[in-house]
Each structure stands twice: as structure tokens, then as C-alpha cells.
C-alpha positions as CSV (number, residue, x, y, z in Angstrom):
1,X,13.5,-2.0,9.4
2,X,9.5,-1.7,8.8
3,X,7.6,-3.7,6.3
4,X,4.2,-3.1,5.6
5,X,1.8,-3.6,2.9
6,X,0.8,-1.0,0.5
7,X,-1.8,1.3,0.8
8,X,-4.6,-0.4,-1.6
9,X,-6.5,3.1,-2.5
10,X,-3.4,5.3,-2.8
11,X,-0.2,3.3,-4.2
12,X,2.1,6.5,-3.9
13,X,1.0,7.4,-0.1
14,X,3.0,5.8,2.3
15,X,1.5,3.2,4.4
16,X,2.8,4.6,7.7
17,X,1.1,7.9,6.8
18,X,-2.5,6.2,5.2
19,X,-2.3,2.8,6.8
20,X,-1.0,-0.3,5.0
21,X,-4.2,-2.7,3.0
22,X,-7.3,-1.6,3.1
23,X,-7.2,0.0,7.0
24,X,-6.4,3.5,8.1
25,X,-3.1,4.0,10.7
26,X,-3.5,3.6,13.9
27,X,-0.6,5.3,14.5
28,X,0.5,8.4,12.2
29,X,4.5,7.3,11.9
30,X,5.3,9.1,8.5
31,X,4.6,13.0,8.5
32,X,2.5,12.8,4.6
33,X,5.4,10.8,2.8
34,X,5.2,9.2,-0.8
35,X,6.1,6.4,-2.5
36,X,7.8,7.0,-5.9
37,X,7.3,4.5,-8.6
38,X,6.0,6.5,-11.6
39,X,9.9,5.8,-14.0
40,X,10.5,2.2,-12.7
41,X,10.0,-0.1,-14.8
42,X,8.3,-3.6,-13.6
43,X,7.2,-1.0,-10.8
44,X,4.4,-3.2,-9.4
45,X,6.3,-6.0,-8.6
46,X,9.2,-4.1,-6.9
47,X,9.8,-3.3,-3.4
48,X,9.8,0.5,-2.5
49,X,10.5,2.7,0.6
50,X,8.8,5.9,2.1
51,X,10.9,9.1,1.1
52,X,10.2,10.4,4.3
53,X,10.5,7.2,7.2
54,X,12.1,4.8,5.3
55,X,9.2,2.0,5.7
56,X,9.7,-0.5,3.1
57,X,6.6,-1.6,1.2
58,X,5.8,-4.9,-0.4
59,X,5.3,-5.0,-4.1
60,X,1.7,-3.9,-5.5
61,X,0.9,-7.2,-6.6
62,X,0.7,-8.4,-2.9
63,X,-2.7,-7.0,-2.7
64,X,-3.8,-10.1,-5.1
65,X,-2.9,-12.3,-2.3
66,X,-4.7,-10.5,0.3
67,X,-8.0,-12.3,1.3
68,X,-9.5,-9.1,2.6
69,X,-8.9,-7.4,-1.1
70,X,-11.0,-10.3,-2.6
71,X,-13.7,-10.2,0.0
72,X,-14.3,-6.8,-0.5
73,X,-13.9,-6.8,-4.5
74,X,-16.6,-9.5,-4.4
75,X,-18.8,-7.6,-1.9
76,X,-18.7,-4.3,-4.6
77,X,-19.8,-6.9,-7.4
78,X,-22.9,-8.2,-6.0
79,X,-23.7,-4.3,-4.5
80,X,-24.1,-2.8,-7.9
């Protein structure tokens, strides 16, 4: 079983397709898969899988927890 974080742009693209966080894939696993959370309800704070390679990804909340997420949302405040 594969875990990896979300993909922070792009919810619904799978991480082992876009790259999990805020970094591309270094290896292109998934052939375009998607994550499907649009009739879930509490969908942020659920685990999901890739429809296509079966990667499970952590809940979109996790990105809150991420240092690299803060750095770069404090980076975009102080550019504009």
C-alpha cells in the first residue's frame, strides 16, 4: 500500500500522477488518475485512493500541517 500527501494545487489529481505537496513526480506511477470526493460528505478530512493505482491519500487538511505550505503561503503574502 502507497501513502502520499495530496496534491496541494489540484485536490482531485492523483499524487502519483501530479506529485504529492507542493512538488512535481519524480516518477509518473499513475497514468492521469483522479481522486473523487465531490458527494462525500466531511470530504476534506477523509482518506481517499487513486481510481486508477490505488495510492491512498492523506486527508486535505494535512496540508495545514505541512511547514512547506506555510512557508510558501507567507512568502505570497509579503510578495504582493
Amino acid at each position: 500500500m502507497r501513502l502520499s500527501r495530496p496534491c496541494y494545487d489540484k485536490y482531485h489529481n492523483c499524487p502519483g500522477w501530479t506529485g504529492g505537496g507542493m512538488y512535481h513526480a519524480k516518477r509518473h506511477r499513475c497514468d492521469n488518475g483522479k481522486i473523487h470526493t465531490t458527494r462525500k460528505k466531511l470530504w476534506r478530512w477523509r482518506f481517499h485512493s487513486c481510481d486508477t493505482c490505488n495510492v491512498v491519500v492523506l486527508p486535505y487538511v494535512t496540508r495545514w500541517l505541512d511547514p512547506s505550505w506555510f512557508m510558501w503561503r507567507i512568502r505570497r503574502k509579503f510578495e504582493r
